[in-house]
C-alpha positions in Angstrom: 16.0 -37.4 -35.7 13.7 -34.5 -37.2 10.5 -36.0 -35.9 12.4 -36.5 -32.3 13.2 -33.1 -32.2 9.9 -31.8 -32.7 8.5 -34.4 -30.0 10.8 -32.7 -27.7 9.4 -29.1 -28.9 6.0 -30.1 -28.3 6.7 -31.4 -24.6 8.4 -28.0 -23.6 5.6 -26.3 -25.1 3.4 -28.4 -23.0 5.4 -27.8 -20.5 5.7 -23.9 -20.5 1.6 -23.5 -21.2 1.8 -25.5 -17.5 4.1 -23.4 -15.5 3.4 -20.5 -17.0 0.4 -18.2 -14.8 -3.1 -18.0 -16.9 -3.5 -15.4 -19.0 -5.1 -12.3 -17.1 -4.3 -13.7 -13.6 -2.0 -11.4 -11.6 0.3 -13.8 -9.8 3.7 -12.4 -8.5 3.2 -10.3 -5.2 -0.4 -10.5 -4.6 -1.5 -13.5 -3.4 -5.3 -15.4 -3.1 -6.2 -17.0 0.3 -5.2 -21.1 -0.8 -1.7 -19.2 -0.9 -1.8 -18.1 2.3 -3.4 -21.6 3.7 -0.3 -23.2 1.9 2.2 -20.5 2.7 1.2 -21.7 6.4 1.7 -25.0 6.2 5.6 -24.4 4.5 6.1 -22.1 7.7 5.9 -18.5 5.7 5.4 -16.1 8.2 2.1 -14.1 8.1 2.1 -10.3 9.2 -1.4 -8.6 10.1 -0.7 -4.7 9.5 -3.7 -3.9 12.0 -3.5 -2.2 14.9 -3.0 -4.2 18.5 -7.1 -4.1 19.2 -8.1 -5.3 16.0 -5.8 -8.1 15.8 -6.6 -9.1 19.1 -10.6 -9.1 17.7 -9.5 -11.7 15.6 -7.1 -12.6 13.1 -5.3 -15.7 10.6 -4.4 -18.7 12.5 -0.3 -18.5 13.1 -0.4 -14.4 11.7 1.8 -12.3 14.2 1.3 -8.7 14.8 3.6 -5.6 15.4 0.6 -3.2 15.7 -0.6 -0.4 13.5 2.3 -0.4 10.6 1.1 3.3 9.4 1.9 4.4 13.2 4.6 2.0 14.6 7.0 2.1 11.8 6.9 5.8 9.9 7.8 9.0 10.8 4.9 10.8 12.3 5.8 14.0 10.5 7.1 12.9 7.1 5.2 10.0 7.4 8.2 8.1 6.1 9.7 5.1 6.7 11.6 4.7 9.8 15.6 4.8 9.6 16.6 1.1 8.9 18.0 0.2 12.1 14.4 0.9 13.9 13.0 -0.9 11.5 15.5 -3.7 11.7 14.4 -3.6 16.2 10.3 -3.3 15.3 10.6 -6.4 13.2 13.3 -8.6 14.7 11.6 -8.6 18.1 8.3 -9.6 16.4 10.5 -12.6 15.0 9.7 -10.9 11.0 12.3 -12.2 9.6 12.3 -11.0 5.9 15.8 -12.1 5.2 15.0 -15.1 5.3 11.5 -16.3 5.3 8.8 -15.4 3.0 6.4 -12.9 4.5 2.8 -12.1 3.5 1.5 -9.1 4.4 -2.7 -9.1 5.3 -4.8 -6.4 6.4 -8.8 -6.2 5.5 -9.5 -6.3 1.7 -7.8 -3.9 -0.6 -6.0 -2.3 2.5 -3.4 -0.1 1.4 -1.0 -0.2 4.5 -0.6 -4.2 3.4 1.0 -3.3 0.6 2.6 -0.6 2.3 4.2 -2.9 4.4 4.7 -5.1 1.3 7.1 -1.9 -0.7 9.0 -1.7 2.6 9.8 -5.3 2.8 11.0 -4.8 -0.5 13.0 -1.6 0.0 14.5 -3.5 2.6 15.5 -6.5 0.9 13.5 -8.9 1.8 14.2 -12.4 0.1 10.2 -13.2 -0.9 7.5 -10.8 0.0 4.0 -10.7 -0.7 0.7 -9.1 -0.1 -2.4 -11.1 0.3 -4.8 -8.3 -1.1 -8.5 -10.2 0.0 -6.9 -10.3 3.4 -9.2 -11.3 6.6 -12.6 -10.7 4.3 -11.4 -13.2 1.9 -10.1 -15.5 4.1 -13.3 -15.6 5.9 -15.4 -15.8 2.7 -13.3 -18.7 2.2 -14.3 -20.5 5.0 -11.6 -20.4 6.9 -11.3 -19.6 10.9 -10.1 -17.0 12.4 -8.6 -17.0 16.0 -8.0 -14.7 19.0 -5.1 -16.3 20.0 -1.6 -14.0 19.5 0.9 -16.2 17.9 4.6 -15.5 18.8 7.7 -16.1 17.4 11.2 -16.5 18.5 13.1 -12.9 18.0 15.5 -12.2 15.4 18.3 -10.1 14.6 18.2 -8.1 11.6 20.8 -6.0 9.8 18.2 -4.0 6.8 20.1 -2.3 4.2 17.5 -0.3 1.9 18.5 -1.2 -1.4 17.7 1.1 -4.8 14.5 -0.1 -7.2 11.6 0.4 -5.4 11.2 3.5 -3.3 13.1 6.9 -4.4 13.3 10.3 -2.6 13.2 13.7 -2.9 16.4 14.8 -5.0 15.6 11.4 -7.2 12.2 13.6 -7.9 13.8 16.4 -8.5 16.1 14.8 -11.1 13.1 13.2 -12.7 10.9 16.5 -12.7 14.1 18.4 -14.5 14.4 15.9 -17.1 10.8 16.0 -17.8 9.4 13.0 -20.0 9.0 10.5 -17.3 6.1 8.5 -16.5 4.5 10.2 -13.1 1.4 8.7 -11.9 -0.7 10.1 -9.2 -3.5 7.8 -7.6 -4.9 10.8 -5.2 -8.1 11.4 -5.2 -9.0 14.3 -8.2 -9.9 16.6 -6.0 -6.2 16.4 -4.0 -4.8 16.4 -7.7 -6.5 19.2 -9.1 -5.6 21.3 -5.9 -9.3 21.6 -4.7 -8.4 19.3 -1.4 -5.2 20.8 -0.1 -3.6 18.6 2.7 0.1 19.7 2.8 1.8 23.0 2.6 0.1 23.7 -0.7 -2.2 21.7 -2.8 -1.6 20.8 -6.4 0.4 17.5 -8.0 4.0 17.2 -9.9 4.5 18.3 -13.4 3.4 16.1 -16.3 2.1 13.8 -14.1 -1.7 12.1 -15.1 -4.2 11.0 -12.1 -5.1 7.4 -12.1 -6.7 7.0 -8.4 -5.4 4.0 -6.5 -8.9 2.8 -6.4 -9.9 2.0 -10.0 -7.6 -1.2 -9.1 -10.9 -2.1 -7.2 -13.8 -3.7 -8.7 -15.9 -0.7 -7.2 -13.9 2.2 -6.6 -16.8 3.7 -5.0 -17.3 0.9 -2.2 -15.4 2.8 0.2 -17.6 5.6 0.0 -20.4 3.2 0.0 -19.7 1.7 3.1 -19.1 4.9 4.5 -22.8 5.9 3.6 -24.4 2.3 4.6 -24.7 1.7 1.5 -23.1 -1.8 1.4 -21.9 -3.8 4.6 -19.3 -5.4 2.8 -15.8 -5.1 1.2 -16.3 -6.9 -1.6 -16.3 -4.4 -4.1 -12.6 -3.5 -3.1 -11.5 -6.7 -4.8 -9.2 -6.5 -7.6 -10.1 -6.1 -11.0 -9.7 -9.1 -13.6 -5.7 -8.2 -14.7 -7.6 -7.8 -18.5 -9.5 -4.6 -17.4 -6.1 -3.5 -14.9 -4.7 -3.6 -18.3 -6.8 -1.2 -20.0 -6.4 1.2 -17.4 -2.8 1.5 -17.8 -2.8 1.2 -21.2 -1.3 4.7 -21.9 1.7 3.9 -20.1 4.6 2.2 -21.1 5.7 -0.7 -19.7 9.3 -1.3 -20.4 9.8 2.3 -19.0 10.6 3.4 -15.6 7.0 4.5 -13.9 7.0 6.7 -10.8 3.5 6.4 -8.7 3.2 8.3 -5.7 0.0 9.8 -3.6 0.0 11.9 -0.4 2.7 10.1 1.3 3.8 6.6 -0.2 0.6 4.1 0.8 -2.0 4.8 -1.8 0.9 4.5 -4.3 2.4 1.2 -2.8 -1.3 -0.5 -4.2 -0.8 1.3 -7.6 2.7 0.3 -8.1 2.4 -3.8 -6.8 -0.6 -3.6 -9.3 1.7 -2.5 -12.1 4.4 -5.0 -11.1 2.3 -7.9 -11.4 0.9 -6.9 -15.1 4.2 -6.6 -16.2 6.2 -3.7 -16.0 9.8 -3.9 -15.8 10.6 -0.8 -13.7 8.2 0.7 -11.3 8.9 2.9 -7.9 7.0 4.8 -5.0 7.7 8.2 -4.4 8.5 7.4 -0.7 8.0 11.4 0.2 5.0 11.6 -2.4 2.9 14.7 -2.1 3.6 15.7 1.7 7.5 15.9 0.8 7.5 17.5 -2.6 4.9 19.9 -1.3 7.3 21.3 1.5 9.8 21.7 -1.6 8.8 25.6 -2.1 10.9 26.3 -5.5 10.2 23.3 -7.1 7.2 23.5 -9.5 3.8 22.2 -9.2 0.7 22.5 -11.2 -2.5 23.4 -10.5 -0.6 25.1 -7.4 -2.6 25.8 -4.3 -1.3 27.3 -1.4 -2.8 27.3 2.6 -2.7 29.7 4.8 -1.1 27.8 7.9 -2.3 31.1 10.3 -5.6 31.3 9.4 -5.8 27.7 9.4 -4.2 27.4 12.6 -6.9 30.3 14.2 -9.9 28.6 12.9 -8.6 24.9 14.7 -8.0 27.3 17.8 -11.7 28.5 17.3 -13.1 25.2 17.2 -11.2 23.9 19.8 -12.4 26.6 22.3 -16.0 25.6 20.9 -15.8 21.9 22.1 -14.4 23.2 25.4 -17.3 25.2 25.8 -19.8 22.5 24.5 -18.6 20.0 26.5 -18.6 22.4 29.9 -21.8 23.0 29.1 -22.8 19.4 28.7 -21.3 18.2 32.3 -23.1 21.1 34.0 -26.7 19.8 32.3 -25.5 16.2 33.7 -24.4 18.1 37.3 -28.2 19.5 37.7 -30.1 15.9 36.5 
């Protein structure tokens, strides 16, 4: 009987080692490109964040497209989420339906508006979302087509309610920021942290909180700037570090405890906080408003406080403006006289 126990303890131990992800491999909401490919074939609906023209450039076999997420469903002032009933019309006329389908969310590699889309799905209630970080570069490393052909499905009708857990606004800050203690992670860039880049009402970042930029998740976190320069052609240094070395960057934070991430307004964050997720921690939200609506929040604190002056600012756009006008004037009339 003894021995035929411990049989059956070694076979669920086998067993467990099987199921269970490697260690070091992230493998809740991000998702590689076989995942995708086999998502496909299960009928998981496949949602390019790109704007219209680049999807129409070329995208995943069977992905469908609701144009530019960061533009078609946020507020263009708070830069917020829509309410959920636009929302709910955006998505159901693509045919997204999150209720009931998985959805992965694609972009290029290490594109922050995927998992953008990815903490709204999730806000929402969506039954299984995920983010496939490599995203068209990876998918074409793979070896896998692309196609110009849009792919349409049939519409839905959705009823979102935004349920509590992932995204939390600005009187949940406030409530955080009075009770002091909490676990506040900004990924903007240090200069937008330490108040040097100002790009709200005043520059600065929330008490106690510590400045982990979004992309140390990268492999390179200089490879934007890199392509930017011509120093590399490709994306590849936006891929994901190995979950070991995500590890080690997070490693002064707790995770059983509650962690807030936010940046300038709830995209850089969404990356940050999916990141966290998948390594482990138990309770992790986006400040939805992030900088941009806590900035606007004149008597609540801020360190490393900043403030712009909006009339000043506002003369020296007028001035430029005025100077194009005049340049370009000047330009037609050289053109007039050829």
């Amino acid at each position: 009987m003894f021995e035929a126990l411990k049989r059956c303890a070694r076979h669920l131990l086998a067993w467990l080692a099987c199921s269970l992800p490697a260690a070091g491999a992230l493998a809740a909401d991000i998702v590689d490109a076989d995942h995708v490919a086999q998502a496909l074939q299960r009928g998981a609906i496949v949602w390019d964040v790109r704007d219209a023209k680049a999807y129409a450039e070329g995208h995943l076999p069977g992905a469908v497209n609701v144009g530019d997420i960061a533009t078609v469903l946020r507020d263009p002032n708070r830069e917020d989420w829509l309410p959920a009933a636009q929302v709910a019309a955006v998505l159901g006329r693509a045919g997204i339906d999150l209720l009931e389908r998985e959805v992965i969310a694609y972009g290029r590699q290490g594109d922050p508006n995927a998992y953008y889309a990815l903490s709204g799905m999730r806000h929402f209630g969506a039954r299984d979302p995920k983010v496939f970080h490599g995203g068209l570069d990876a998918w074409q490393a793979a070896g896998r087509p692309l196609t110009k052909e849009p792919s349409l499905l049939a519409p839905v009708a959705l009823a979102l309610q935004p349920r509590g857990g992932t995204l939390i606004d600005n009187a949940e800050m406030i409530q955080r920021i009075r009770a002091g203690g909490g676990q506040l992670v900004d990924v903007r860039t240090p200069k937008e942290f330490s108040g040097e880049d100002v790009r709200a009402i005043r520059g600065g970042h929330l008490p106690g909180a510590v400045n982990l930029p979004y992309e140390q998740n990268w492999i390179d976190p200089d490879t934007a700037a890199k392509l930017a320069s011509g120093k590399v052609r490709t994306r590849d240094g936006m891929a994901l570090r190995p979950a070991a070395e995500l590890r080690r960057l997070y490693a002064a934070l707790d995770p059983d405890k509650e962690v807030v991430v936010y940046c300038q307004s709830g995209v850089r964050a969404s990356v940050t906080a999916t990141v966290l997720r998948d390594l482990g921690f138990k309770d992790v939200k986006v400040y939805e408003p992030s900088w941009l609506g806590y900035a606007g929040l004149l008597n609540q604190p801020a360190e490393r406080e900043v403030f712009v002056n909006v009339g000043a600012l506002n003369g020296r756009i007028g001035a430029l403006t005025r100077r194009v006008g005049e340049l370009e004037a000047e330009l037609a009339r050289i053109k007039a006289a050829r």
